[in-house]
C-alpha positions in Angstrom: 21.9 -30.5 -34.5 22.7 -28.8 -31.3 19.4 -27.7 -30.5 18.1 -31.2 -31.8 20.9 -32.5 -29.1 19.5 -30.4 -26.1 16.1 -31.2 -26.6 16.6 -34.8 -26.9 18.7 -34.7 -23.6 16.0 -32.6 -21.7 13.5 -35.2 -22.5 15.4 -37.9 -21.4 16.0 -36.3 -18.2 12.4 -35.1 -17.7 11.4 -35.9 -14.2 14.3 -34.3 -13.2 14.0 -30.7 -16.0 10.3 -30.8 -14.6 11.4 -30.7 -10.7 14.3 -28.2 -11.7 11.5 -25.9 -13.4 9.2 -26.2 -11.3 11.7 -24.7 -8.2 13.2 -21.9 -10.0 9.8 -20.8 -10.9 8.7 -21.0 -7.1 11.6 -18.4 -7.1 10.7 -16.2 -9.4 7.6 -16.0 -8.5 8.3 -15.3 -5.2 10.8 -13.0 -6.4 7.6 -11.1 -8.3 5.1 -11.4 -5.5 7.6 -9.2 -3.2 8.2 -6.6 -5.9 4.3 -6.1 -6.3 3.8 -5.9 -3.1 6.7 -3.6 -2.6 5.4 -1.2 -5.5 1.7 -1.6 -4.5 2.4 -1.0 -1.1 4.0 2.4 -2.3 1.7 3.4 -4.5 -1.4 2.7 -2.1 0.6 4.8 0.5 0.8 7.7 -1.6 -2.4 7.5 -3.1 -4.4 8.0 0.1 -5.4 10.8 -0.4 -5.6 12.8 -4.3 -6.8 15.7 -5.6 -6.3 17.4 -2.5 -4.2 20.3 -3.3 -3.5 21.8 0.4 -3.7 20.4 3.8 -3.9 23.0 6.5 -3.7 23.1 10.0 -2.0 24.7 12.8 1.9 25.7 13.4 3.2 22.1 12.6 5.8 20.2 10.4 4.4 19.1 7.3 4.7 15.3 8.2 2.8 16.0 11.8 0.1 17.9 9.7 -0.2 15.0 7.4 -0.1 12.4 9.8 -3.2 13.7 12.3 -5.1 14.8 9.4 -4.9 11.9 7.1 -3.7 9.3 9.1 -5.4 10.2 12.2 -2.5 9.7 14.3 -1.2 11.7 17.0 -2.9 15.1 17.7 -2.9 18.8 16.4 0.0 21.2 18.8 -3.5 23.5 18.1 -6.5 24.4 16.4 -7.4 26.7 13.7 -10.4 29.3 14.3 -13.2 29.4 12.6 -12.8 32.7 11.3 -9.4 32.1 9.6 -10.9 28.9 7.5 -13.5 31.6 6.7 -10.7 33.8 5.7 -8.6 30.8 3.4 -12.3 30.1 2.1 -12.8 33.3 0.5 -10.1 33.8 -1.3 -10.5 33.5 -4.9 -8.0 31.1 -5.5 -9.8 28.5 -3.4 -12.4 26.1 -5.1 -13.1 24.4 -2.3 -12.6 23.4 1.3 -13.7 20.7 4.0 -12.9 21.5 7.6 -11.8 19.0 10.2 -12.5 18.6 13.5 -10.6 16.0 15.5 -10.0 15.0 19.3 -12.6 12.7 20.5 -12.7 8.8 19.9 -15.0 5.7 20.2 -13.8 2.6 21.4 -9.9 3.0 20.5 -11.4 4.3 17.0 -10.9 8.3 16.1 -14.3 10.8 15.8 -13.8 13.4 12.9 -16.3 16.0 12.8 -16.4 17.6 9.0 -19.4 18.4 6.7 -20.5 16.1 3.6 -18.6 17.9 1.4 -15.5 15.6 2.8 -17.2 12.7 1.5 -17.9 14.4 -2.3 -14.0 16.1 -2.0 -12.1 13.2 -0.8 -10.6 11.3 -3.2 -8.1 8.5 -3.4 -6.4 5.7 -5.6 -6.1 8.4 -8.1 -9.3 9.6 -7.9 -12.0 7.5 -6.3 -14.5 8.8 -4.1 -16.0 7.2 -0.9 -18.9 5.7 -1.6 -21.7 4.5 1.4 -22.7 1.0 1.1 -25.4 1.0 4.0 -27.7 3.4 5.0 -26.6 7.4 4.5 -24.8 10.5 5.2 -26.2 12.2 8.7 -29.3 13.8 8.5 -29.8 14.4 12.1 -27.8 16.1 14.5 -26.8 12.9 16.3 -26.7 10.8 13.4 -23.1 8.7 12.8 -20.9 7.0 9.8 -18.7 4.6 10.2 -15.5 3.7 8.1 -16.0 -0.3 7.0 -13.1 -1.2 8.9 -15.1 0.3 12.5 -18.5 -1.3 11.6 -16.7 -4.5 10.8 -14.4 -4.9 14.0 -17.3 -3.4 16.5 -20.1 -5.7 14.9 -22.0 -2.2 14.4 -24.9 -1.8 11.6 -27.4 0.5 10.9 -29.0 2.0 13.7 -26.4 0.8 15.8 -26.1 3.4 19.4 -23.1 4.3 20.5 -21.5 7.0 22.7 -18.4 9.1 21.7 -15.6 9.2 24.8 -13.9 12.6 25.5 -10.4 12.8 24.5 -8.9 9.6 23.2 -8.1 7.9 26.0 -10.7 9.6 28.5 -12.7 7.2 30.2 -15.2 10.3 30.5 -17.8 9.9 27.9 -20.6 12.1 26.9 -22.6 9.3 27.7 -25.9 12.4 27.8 -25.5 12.6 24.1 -25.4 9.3 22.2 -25.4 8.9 18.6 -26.8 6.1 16.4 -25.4 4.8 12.8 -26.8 6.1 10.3 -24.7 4.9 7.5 -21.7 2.8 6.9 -19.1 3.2 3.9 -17.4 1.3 1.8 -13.8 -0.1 2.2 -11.5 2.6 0.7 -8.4 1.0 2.2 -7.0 4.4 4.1 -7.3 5.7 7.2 -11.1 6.7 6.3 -12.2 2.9 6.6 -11.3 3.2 10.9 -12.9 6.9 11.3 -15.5 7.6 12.7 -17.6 10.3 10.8 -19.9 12.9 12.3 -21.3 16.3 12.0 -19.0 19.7 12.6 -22.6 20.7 14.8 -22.2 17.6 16.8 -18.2 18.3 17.7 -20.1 21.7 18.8 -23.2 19.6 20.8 -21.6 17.3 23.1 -19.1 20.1 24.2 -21.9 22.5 25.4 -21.4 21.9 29.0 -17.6 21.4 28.5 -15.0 24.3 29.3 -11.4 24.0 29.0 -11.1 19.9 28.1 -13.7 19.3 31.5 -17.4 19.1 31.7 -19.1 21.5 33.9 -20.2 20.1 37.0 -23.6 20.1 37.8 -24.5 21.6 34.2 -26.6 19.4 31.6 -28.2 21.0 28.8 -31.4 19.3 27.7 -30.7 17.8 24.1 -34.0 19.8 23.1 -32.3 23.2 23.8 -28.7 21.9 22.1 -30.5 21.5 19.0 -31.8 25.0 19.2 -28.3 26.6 19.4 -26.1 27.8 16.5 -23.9 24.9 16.6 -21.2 26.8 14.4 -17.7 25.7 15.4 -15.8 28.0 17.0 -12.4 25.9 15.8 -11.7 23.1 13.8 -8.1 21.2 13.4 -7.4 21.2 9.9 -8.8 21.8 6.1 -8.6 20.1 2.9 -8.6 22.7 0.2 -8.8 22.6 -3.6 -7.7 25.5 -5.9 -9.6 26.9 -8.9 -6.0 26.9 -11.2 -2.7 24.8 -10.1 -0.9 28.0 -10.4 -2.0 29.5 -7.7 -1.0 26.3 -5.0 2.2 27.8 -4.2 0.8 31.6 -4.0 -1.8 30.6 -2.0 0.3 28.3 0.4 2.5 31.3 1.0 -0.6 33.5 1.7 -1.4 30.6 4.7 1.8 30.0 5.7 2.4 34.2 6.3 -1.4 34.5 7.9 -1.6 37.6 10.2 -4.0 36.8 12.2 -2.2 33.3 13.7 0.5 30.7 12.8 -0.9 28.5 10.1 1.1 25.7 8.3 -0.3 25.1 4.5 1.2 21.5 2.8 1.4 19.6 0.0 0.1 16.2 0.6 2.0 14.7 -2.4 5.1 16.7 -0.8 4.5 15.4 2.2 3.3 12.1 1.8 7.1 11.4 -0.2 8.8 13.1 3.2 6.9 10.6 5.3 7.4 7.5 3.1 11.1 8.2 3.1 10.8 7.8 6.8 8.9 4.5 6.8 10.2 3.3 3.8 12.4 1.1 5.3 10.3 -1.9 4.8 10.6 -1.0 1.1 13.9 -1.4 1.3 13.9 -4.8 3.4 12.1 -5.7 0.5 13.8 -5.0 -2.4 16.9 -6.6 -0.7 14.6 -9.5 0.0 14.1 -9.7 -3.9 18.0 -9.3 -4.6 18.5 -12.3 -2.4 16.0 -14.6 -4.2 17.4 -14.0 -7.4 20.7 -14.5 -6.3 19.6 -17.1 -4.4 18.0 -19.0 -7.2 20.9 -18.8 -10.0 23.0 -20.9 -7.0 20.3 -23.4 -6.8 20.1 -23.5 -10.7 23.8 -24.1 -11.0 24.3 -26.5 -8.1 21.4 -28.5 -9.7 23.3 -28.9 -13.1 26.5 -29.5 -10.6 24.2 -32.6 -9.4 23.1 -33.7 -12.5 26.6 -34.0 -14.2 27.3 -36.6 -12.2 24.5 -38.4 -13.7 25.9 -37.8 -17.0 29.3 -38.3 -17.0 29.2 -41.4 -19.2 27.1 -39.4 -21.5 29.6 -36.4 -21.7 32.1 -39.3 -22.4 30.3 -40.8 -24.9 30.3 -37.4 -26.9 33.7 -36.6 -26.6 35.3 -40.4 -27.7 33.1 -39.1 -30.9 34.8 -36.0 -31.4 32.5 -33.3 -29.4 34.5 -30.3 -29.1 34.5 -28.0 -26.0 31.5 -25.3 -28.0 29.6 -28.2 -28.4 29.7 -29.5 -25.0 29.5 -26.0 -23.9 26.9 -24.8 -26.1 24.7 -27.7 -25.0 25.0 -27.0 -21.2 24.3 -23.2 -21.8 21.3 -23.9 -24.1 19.8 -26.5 -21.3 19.9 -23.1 -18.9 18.8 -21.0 -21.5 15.3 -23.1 -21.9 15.1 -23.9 -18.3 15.7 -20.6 -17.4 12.7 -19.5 -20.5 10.1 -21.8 -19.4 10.0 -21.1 -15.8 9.8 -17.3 -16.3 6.7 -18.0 -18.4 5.4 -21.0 -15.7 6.4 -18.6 -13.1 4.5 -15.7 -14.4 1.0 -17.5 -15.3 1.5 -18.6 -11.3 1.9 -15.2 -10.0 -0.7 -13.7 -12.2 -3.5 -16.7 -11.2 -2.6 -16.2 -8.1 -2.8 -12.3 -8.2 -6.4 -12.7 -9.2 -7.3 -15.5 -6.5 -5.7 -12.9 -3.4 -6.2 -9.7 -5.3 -9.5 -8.6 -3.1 -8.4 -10.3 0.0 -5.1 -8.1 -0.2 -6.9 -5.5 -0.3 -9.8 -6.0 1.8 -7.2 -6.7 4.9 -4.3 -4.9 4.6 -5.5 -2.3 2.0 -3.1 -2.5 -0.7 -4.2 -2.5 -4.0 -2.0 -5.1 -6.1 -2.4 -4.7 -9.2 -3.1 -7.3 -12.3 -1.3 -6.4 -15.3 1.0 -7.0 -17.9 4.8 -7.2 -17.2 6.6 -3.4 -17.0 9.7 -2.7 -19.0 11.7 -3.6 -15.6 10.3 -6.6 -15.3 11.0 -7.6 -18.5 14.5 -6.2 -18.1 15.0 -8.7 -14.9 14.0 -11.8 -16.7 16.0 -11.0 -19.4 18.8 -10.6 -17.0 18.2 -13.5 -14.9 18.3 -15.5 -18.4 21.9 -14.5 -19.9 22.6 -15.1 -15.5 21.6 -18.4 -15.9 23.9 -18.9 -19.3 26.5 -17.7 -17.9 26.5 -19.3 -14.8 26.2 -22.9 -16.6 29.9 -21.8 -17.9 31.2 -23.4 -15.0 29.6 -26.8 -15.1 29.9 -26.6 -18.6 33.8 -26.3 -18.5 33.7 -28.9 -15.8 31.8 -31.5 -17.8 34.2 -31.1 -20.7 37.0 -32.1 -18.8 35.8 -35.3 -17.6 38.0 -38.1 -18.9 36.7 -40.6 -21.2 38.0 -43.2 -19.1 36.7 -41.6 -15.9 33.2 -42.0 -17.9 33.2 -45.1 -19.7 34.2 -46.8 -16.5 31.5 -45.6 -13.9 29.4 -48.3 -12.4 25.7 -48.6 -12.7 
């Protein structure tokens, strides 16, 4: 009878359930927007670069090695020969290895010299690889590839020229050696999609007539003759290296780390990528308090709203207890009107979050680079709704216990 009782009350207040509903769901849905964001936003972070098992580079804290490397920001304290990569790359535990070669940029945008092993090694989201969606890799010596996020800001496509500047923020260019585009990748969302990508040999060509960061005066080597030289670095900045067998990560790192021959740091870009989150992960943090507040923030709306609606129904709550409602009926009713408004917008607010997921899914990603994902509730976000739920219940208490103590007289003589 009491369910019977609620029902028939909810429907006779419709409009009003429907408006209710359809706010707290706005909340919770906002509520479950943040947290997605807040988890994808981590777990795009730390998946920027996988199946990587050392980073190495010069001298440097792990977090400065990780942040010029991957991240392309700031610069190398110094560079690693090309004899010691030699050295890490024959050792048997290595499986791999892509050198590096940063310092110049183009138009604001970073240069990385590597080989195209980087683009078959690099992986990230858990194992993707970069994948070219114009043209190709370089062929030629002067040939270029842009990240998406470079060919899509400069207006640049195939066969676009361009000239690499010195430094990055030299206004002296090596304006005597321009390259053209050759290719232009795919959006990765990382720092891949504003790089761009050339040859090791071309790092090594447009520094020909360069000595100690400053071009020769007077000197200009005809490109005919560069591209007769051996072109073999003579330093890069860093290396990405994969091991044969994860057991030997840690034995090789301390090989690196205790190199003779000069100081070189070895990391862990898992390691380090957790180290640098904890740094920036203060925007995390805003949000999850964000979150906190919106659920808070929506179990006061809810109960003022049944505050405003008792006055609404006091003749009703009258009416029930000249014939004898006691207080568990009166509060039972109240509790289970929260209970089903509280159900019905976590499912209306869910089917909203997850349409709109799918609708802003690709343009998430394709600006900011975070991969939200689609999917099924987790365990904790069950838990929450489940929470929020027995909240709402218990929070009706107090309008509950409120609406019982109306007087009958107080309700029968109300004016309408």
């Amino acid at each position: 009878m009491l369910l019977k009782l609620t029902l028939n009350s909810l429907y006779a207040r419709f409009l009003t359930v429907c408006m209710t509903v359809f706010a707290i769901s706005l909340s919770l849905m906002l509520y479950m927007s943040v947290e997605k964001l807040r988890t994808s936003a981590y777990t795009s972070f730390t998946d920027t670069i996988s199946q990587t098992d050392l980073i190495v580079g010069s001298r440097a804290s792990s977090v400065q090695l990780l942040l010029y490397s991957v991240f392309r920001i700031g610069n190398a304290t110094n560079n690693i020969t090309w004899e010691s990569y030699l050295d890490i790359i024959d050792r048997d535990e290595v499986d791999w290895a892509v050198p590096i070669s940063l310092g110049d940029s183009h138009k604001g945008f970073r240069v990385m010299g590597t080989n195209k092993e980087f683009f078959n090694r690099y992986k990230f989201r858990g194992g993707q690889p970069i994948e070219i969606e114009k043209g190709f890799l370089f062929e030629d010596l002067y040939d270029v590839v842009l990240g998406s996020g470079v060919a899509e800001k400069l207006g640049y496509d195939i066969s676009t020229p361009l000239i690499v500047s010195h430094g990055l923020e030299s206004f002296t260019k090596h304006d005597d050696q321009p390259f053209r585009v050759s290719g232009i990748l795919q959006k990765t969302g990382t720092p891949v999609d504003n790089t761009v990508i050339v040859s090791l040999a071309a790092i090594e060509a447009i520094h020909v007539d360069w000595s100690t960061g400053a071009k020769i005066p007077g000197q200009q080597t005809p490109i005919e003759e560069i591209r007769q030289m051996d072109l073999t670095p003579k330093n890069i900045t860093a290396a990405l290296v994969g091991v044969k067998s994860k057991l030997s990560i840690f034995y090789l790192q301390r090989w690196i780390n205790d190199y003779p021959e000069e100081a070189l740091t070895a990391i862990l870009p898992g390691a380090a990528l957790q180290e640098l989150w904890r740094v920036v992960g203060v925007v995390e943090n805003l949000l999850l308090g964000i979150s906190v507040v919106v659920i808070f923030t929506t179990l006061i709306g809810m109960t003022a709203i049944i505050f405003s609606s008792l006055n609404e129904r006091r003749r009703e709550m009258a009416i029930w207890r000249a014939m004898g409602a006691t207080p568990r009926t009166i509060i039972g009713l109240l509790m289970l009107e929260a209970f089903f408004i509280s159900m019905l917008s976590v499912i209306i607010s869910t089917v909203l979050l997850f349409f709109s997921l799918a609708i802003l899914q690709p343009w998430i990603d394709n600006n900011y680079g975070i991969l939200v994902s689609v999917e099924m509730l987790s365990i904790k976000d069950m838990y929450v709704f489940i929470m929020f739920i027995i909240a709402a219940m218990v929070v009706s208490l107090l309008p509950a216990a409120r609406a019982y103590w109306f007087s009958i007289n107080d309700g029968m003589t109300i004016k309408i």
